[in-house]
C-alpha positions as CSV (number, residue, x, y, z in Angstrom):
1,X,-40.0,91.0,-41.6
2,X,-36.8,91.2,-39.8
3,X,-38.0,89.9,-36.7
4,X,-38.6,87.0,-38.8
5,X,-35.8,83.9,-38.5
6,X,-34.8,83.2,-42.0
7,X,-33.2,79.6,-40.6
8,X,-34.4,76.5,-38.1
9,X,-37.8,77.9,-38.0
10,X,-39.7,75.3,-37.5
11,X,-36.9,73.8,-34.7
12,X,-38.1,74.3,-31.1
13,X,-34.8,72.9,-30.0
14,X,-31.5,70.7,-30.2
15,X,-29.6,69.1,-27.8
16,X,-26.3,67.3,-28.6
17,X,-25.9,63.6,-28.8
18,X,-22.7,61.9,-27.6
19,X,-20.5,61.0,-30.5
20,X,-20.1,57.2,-31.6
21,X,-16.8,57.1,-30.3
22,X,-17.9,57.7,-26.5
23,X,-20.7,55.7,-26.9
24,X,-18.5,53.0,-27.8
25,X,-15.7,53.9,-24.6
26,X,-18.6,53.2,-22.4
27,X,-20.3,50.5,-23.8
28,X,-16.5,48.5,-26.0
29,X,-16.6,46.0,-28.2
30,X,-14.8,42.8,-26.6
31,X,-13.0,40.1,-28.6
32,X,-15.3,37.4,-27.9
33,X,-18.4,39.7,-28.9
34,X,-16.4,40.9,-32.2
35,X,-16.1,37.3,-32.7
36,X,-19.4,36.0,-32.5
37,X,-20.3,39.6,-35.3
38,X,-17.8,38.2,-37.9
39,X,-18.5,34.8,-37.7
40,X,-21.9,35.6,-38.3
41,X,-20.7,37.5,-41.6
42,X,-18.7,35.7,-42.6
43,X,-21.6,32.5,-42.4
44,X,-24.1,34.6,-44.2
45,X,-21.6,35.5,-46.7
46,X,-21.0,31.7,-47.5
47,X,-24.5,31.2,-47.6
48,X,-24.9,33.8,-49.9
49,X,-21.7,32.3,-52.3
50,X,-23.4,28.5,-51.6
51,X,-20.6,27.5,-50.3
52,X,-23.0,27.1,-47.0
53,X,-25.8,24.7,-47.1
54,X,-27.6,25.8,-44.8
55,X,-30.8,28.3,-44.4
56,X,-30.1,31.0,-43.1
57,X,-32.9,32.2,-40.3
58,X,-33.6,36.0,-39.2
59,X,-36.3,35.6,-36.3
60,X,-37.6,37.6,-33.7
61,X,-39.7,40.2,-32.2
62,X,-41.1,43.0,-35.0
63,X,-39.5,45.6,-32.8
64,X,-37.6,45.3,-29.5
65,X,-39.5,47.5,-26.6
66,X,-38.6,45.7,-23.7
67,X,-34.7,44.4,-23.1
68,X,-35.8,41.9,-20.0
69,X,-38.2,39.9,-23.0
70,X,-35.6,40.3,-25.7
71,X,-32.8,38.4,-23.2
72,X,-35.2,36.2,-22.0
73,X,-36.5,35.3,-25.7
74,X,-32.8,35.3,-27.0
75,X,-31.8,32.4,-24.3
76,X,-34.7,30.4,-25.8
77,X,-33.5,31.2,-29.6
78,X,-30.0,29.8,-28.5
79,X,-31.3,27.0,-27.4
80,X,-33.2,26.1,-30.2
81,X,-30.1,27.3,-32.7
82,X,-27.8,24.6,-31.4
83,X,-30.2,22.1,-31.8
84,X,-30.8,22.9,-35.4
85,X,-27.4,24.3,-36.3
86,X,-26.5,21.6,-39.3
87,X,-29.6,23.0,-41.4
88,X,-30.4,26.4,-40.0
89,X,-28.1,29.4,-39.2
90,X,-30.4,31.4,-36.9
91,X,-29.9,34.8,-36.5
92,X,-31.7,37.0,-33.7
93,X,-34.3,39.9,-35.2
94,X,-33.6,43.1,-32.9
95,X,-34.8,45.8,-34.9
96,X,-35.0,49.3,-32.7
97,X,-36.2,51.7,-35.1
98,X,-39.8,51.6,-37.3
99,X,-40.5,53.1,-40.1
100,X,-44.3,54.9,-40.0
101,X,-46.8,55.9,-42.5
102,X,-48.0,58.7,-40.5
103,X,-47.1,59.0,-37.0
104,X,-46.4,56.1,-34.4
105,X,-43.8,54.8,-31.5
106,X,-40.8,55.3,-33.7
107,X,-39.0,52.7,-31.9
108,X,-36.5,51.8,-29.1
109,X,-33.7,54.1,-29.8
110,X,-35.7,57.0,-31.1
111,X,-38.4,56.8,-28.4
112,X,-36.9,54.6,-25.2
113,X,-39.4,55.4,-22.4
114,X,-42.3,55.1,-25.0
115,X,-44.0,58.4,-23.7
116,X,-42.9,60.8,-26.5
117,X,-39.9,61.9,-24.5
118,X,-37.6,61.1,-26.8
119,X,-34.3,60.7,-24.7
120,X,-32.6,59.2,-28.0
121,X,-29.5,59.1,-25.6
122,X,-30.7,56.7,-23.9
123,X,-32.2,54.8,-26.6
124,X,-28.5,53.9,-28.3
125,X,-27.1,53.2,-25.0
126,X,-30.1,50.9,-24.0
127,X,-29.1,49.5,-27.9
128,X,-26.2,49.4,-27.8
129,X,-26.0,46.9,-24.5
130,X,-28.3,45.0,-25.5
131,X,-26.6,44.3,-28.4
132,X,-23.6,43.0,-26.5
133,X,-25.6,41.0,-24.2
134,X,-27.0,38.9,-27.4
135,X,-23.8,38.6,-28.8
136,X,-22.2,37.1,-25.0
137,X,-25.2,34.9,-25.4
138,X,-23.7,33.4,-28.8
139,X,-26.5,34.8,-30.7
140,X,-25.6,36.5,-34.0
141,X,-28.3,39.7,-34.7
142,X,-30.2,41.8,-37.1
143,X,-31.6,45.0,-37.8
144,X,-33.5,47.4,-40.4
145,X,-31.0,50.3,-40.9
146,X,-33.1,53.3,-41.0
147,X,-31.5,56.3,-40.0
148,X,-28.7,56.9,-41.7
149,X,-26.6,58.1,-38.2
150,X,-27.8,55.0,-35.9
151,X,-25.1,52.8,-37.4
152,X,-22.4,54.7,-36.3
153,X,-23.3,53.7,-33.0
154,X,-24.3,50.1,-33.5
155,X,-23.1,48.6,-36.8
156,X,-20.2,47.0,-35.3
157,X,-22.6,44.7,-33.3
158,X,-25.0,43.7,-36.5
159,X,-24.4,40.9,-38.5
160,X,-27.1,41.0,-41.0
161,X,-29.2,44.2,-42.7
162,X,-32.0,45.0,-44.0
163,X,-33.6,48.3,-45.6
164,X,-37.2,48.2,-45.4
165,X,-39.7,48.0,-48.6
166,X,-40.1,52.0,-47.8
167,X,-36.6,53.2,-47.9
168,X,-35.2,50.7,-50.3
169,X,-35.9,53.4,-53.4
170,X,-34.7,56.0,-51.3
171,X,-30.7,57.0,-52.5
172,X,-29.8,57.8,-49.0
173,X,-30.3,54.0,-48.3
174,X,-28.9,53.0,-51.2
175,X,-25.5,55.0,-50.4
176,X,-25.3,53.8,-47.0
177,X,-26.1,49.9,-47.3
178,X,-22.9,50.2,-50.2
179,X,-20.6,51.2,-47.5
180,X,-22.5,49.0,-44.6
181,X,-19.8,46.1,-43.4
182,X,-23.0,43.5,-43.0
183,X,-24.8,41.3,-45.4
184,X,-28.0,43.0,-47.1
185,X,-31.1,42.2,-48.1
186,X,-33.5,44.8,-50.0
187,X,-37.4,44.4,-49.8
188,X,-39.8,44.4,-52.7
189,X,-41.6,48.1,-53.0
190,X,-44.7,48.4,-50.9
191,X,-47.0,47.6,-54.1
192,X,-45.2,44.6,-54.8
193,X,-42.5,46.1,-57.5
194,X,-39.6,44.2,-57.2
195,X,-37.9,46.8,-59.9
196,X,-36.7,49.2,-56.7
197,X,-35.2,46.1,-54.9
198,X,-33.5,45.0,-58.5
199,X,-31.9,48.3,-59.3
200,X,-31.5,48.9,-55.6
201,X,-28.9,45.8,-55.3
202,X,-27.1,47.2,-58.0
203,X,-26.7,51.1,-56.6
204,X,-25.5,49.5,-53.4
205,X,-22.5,47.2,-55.2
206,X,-21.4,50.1,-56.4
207,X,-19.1,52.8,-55.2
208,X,-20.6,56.0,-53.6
209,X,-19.4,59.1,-51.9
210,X,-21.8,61.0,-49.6
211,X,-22.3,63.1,-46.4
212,X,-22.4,61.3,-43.0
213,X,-20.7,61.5,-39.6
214,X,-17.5,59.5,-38.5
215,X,-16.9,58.5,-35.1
216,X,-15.9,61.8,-33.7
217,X,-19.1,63.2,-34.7
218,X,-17.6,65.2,-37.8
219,X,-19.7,66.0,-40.7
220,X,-17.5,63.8,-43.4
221,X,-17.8,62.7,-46.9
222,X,-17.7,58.7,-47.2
223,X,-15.8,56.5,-50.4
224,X,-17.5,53.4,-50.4
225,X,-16.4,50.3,-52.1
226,X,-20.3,49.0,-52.3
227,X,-21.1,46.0,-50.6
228,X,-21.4,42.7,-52.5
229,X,-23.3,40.7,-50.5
230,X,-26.9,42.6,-51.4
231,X,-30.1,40.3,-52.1
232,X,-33.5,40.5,-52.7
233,X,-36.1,40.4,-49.8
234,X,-39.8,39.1,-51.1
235,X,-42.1,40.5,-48.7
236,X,-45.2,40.6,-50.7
237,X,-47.1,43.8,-50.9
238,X,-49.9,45.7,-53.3
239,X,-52.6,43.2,-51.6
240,X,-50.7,39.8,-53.2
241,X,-48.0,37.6,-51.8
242,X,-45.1,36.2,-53.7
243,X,-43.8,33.4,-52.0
244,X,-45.4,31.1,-54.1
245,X,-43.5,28.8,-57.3
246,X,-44.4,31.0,-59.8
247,X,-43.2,34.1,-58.0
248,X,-40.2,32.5,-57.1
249,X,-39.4,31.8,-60.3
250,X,-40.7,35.3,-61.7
251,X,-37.8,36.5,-59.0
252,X,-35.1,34.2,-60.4
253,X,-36.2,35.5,-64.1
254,X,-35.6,39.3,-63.1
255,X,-31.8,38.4,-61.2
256,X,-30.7,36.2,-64.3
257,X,-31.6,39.0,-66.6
258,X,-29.9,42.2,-64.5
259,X,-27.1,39.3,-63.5
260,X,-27.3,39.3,-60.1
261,X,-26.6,36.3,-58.0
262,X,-29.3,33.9,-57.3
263,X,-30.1,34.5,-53.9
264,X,-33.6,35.4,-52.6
265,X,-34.6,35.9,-48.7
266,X,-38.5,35.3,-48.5
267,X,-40.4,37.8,-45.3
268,X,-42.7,35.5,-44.1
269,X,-44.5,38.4,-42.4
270,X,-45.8,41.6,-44.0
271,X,-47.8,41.3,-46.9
272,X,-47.1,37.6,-47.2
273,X,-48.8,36.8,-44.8
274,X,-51.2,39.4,-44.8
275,X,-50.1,40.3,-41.2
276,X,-51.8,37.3,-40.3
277,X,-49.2,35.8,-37.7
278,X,-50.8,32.3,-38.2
279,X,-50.3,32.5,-41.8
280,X,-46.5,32.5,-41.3
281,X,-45.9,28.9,-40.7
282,X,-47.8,28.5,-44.0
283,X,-45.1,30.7,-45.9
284,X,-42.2,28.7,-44.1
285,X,-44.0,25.5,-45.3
286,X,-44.2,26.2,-49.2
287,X,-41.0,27.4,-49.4
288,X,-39.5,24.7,-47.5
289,X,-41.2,22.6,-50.4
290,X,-40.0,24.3,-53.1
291,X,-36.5,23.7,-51.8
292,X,-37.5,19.9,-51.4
293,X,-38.7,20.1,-55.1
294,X,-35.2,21.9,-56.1
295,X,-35.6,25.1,-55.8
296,X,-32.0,26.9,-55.7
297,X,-33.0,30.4,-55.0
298,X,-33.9,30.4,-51.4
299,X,-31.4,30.7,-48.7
300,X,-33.1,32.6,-46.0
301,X,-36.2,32.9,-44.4
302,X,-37.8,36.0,-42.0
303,X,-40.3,35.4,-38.9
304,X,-41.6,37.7,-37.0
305,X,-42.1,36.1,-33.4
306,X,-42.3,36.7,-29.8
307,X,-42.8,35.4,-26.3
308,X,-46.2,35.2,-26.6
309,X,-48.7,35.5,-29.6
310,X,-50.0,39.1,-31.1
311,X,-49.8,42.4,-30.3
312,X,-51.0,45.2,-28.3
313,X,-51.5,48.9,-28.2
314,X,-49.3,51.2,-25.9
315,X,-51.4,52.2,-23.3
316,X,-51.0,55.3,-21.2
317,X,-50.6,53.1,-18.3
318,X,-47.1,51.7,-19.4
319,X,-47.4,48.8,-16.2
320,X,-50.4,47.6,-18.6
321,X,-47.9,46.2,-21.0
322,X,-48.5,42.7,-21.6
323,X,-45.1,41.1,-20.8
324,X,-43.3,39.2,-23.8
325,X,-46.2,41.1,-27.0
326,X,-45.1,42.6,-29.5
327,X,-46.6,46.5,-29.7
328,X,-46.1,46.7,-33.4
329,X,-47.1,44.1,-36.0
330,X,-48.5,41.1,-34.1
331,X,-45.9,37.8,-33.8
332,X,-46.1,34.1,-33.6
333,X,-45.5,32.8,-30.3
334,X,-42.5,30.9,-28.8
335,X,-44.3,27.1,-29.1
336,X,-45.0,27.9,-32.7
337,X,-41.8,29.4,-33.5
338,X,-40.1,26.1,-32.2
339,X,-42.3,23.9,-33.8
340,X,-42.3,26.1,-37.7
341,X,-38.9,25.9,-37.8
342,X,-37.9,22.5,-35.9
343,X,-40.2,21.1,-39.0
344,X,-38.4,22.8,-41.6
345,X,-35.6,21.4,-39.7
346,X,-36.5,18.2,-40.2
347,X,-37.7,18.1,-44.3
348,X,-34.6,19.9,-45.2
349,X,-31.8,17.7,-42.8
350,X,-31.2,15.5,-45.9
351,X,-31.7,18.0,-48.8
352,X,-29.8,21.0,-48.2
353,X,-26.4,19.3,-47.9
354,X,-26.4,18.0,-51.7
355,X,-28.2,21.0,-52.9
356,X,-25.9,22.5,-54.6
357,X,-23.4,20.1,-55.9
């Protein structure tokens, strides 16, 4: 028994991380980058007040794994969110960790060389820079904050958050997203429940004090004020969808009675559309109709899109990739991502600028 470790016995090893704060002397934020994050904020926050029109659009790649596609992909997006800029505020997708089940790529910054290395190092610099390059694009971003640490090093350069349907019960999440500087939306449970999303929004509004690291790497305790800009994420889930009227409306029922604000992002991926990427466009198109037919609720929609169409396994053979595919939940492809939302465009140019008078 003495020979026996009574501490880290299941750690094989550790190796330190840089802290935040050289991270960020090596990869700074400039002014016309820390522009382009709080304008975005500060656009979503209007939305989210109605003092803002317009729709706001998070759309992009399920998970980033390749850097050349995502730059390549965001010059397209830019494109496309001048052209549409009166009715939609598009905001890039650029999510670098994923949340699995079991076991599985855990993402760009955990797992950068997608061979089980793990050279998270790596991963937040690779992150980090690509972050900037979207944002000297024009492009305002998004992300799942999953790790509790990983904003440290890139939360300056997000302008929108979301916590997935699995850690949005989860306190942890809850503590961090009420101290987070973005915009937030909560996803429905898994099953469907939207009671962890409901009591979720009102954990993060309020004020928290927890353990985390500052930007020296220091074990701290963080005072948050809780962030008031938290809304509810319809993803479906359980084997239903609930993008439809009626499960808007359910949605609107559950806000007015906890007295929340009105505001409801629909996920026109996941369980709404059964992972089906062509199903998407279908989600996009009822809701778009219910906000022709007056619905008040919805100010932001999620696609899940790519290059090109699907997705694919990681092979061992990483020079197999298929260039511009998605190797987590399969996405729509760049034609149908122009035309889905160029057509929402289009029904909503006249509607969304009285909506709310």
């Amino acid at each position: 028994m003495p020979d026996t470790p009574i501490s880290n016995l299941n750690v094989e090893s550790q190796d330190l991380l840089p802290t935040p704060a050289q991270i960020k002397i090596d990869l700074p934020l400039a002014e016309d980058v820390e522009n382009i994050v709080l304008e975005g904020r500060h656009t979503i926050q209007s939305i989210l007040d109605h003092k803002d029109h317009r729709l706001f659009i998070v759309v992009g790649p399920c998970s980033i794994h390749d850097t050349e596609a995502a730059i390549e992909y965001a010059k397209k997006l830019k494109v496309l969110a001048d052209e549409l800029k009166d009715t939609l505020y598009i905001v890039m997708r650029v999510y670098f960790e994923k949340p699995r089940t079991t076991v599985g790529w855990k993402g760009l910054i955990n797992d950068p060389k997608m061979d089980d290395s793990f050279h998270i190092e790596q991963g937040l610099h690779t992150a980090r820079k690509l972050l900037i390059d979207l944002a000297k694009l024009g492009l305002p971003t998004a992300t799942e904050a999953l790790d509790p640490i990983s904003p440290q090093y890139i939360s300056d350069l997000i302008t929108w958050t979301a916590i997935g349907a699995r850690t949005t019960e989860s306190q942890t999440h809850r503590e961090m997203a009420s101290g987070l500087s973005t915009p937030i939306g909560f996803k429905n449970g898994t099953d469907g429940s939207l009671d962890v999303a409901i009591n979720a929004l009102h954990s993060a509004a309020e004020k928290h004090h927890f353990l985390g690291i500052n930007q020296q790497g220091q074990c701290a305790v963080f005072h948050t004020r809780g962030n008031q800009y938290g809304h509810v994420v319809l993803r479906g889930g359980g084997g239903n969808t609930n993008y439809s009227a009626a499960d808007i409306q359910q949605c609107e029922e559950q806000l007015l009675k906890a007295k929340l604000p009105m505001n409801i992002s629909v996920d026109c991926s996941h369980g709404n559309s059964s992972k089906k990427p062509e199903l998407q466009s279908v989600v996009v198109d009822e809701c778009v109709e219910q906000i022709v037919n007056g619905n008040k609720s919805i100010v932001s929609l999620m696609l899940e899109s790519n290059l090109n169409w699907g997705n694919q396994s990681i092979p061992e053979d990483l020079s197999q990739l298929k260039y511009g595919v998605s190797v987590t939940d399969a996405c729509i492809d760049w034609e149908t991502t122009e035309k889905t939302l160029r057509d929402a465009s289009k029904k909503l140019k006249n509607i969304l600028p009285t909506r709310f008078n």
